[in-house]
C-alpha positions as CSV (number, residue, x, y, z in Angstrom):
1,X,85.5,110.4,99.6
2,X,85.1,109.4,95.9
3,X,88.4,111.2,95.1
4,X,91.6,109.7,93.8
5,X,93.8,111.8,96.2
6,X,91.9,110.7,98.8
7,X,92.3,107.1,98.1
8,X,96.2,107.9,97.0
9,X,96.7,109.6,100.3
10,X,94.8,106.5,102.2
11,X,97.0,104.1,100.4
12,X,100.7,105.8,101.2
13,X,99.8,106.3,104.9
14,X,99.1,102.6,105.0
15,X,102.5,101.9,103.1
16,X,104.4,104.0,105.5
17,X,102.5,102.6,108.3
18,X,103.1,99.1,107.4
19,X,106.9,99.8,106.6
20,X,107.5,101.3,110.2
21,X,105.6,99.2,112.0
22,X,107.7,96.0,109.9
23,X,111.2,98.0,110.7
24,X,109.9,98.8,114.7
25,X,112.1,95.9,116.0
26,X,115.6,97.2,114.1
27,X,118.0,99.4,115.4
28,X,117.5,102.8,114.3
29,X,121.0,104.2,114.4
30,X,121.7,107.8,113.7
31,X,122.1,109.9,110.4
32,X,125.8,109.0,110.6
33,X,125.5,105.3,111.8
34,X,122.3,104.1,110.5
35,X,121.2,100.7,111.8
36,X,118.7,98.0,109.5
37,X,115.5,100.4,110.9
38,X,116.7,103.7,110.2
39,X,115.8,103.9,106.0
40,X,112.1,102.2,106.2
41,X,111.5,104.0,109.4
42,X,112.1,107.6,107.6
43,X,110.7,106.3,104.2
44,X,107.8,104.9,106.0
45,X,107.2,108.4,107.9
46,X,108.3,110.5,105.0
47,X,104.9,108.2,102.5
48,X,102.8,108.9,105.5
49,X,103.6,112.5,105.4
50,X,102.8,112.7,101.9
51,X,99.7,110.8,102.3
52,X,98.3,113.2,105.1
53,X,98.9,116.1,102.0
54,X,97.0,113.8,99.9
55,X,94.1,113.2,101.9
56,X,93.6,117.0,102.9
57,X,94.0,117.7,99.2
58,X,91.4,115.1,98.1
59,X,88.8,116.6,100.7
60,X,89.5,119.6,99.7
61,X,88.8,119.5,96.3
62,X,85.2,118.3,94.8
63,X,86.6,116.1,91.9
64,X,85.3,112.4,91.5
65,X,87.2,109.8,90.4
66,X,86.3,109.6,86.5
67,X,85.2,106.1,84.9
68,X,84.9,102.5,86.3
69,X,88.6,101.0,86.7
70,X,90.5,99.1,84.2
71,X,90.1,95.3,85.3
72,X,93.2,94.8,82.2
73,X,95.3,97.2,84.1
74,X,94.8,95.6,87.5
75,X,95.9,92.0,85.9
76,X,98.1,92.9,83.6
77,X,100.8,95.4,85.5
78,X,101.3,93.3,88.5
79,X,101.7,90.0,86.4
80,X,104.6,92.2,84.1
81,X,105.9,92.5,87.2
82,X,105.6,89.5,88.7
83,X,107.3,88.5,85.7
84,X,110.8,90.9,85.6
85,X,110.9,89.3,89.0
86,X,110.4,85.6,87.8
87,X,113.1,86.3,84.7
88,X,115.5,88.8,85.5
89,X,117.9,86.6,87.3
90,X,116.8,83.3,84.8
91,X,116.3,85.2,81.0
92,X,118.5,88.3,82.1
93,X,117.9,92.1,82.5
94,X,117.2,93.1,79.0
95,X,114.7,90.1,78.9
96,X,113.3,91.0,82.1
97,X,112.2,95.0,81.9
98,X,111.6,94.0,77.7
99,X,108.8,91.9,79.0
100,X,108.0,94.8,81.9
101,X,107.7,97.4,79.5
102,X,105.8,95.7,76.8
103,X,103.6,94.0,79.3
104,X,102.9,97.0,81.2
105,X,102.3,99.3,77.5
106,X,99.8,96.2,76.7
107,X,97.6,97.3,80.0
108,X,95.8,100.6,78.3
109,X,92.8,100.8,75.9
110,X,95.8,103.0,73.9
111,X,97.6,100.4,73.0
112,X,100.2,100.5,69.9
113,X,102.2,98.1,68.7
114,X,104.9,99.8,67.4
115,X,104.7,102.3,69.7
116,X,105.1,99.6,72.6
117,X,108.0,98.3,70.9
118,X,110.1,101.6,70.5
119,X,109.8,102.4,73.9
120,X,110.0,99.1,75.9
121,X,113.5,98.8,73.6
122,X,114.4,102.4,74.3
123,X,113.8,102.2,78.0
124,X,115.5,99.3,78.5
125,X,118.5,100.3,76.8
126,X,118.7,103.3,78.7
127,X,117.8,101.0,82.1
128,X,120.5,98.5,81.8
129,X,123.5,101.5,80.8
130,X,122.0,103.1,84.4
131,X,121.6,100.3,86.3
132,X,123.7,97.7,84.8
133,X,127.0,99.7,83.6
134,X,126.9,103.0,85.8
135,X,125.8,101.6,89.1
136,X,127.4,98.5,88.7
137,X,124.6,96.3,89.6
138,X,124.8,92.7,89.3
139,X,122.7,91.5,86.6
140,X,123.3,89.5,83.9
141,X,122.6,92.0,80.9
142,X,121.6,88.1,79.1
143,X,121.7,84.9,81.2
144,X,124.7,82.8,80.4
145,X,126.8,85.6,79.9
């Protein structure tokens, strides 16, 4: 039980889990006419599916997990997060997945500067002409504007 697909599988079947059992009091609707419950009811099922693979796979195979766990990591991505959240309707969407990106590159032992830079500006340039221009979404590309 020292396996990462184990614990991966463990973790989606609670996600689905948690998802369906949240969406149980929604109408459900049909594929045609779906109601509030019908998408985290078949995303919820469709993550515990995938976790039951997961699991089987993980007690199949022998391999351990390798190495302790990054304490960094476990700070730093959820607070780069937490942040995008916090700033993307106050600083704007550039601002906001700049700071993701760069805050999330900061969480390995890896860590480049100008590496980090490159791609946090390259992914959010190619983020906010997806989301922002060709799906429309309402973001401010910079607050104010």
């Amino acid at each position: 039980m020292n396996n990462r697909d184990f614990w991966a599988g463990v973790f989606l079947i609670a996600i689905g889990a948690a998802a369906m059992l949240m969406a149980r009091d929604y109408a459900f609707g049909t594929a045609l006419r779906m109601g509030p419950g019908y998408f985290p009811n078949v995303l919820g099922g469709m993550l515990i599916v995938f976790g039951i693979y997961l699991v089987a796979a993980g007690l199949r195979s022998g391999e351990a997990i390798a190495g302790p766990w990054s304490l960094r990591a476990l700070v730093v991505v959820p607070a780069s997060l937490a942040l995008f959240g916090a700033l993307v309707d106050r600083a704007g969407f550039i601002a906001a997945m700049l700071v993701l990106m760069f805050g999330s590159a900061t969480a390995t032992t890896e860590f480049r500067l100008v590496e980090a830079l490159l791609f946090s500006v390259l992914v959010t340039a190619l983020c906010a002409v997806i989301f922002v221009w060709a799906l429309g979404l309402p973001y401010p590309l910079i607050a104010g504007f």
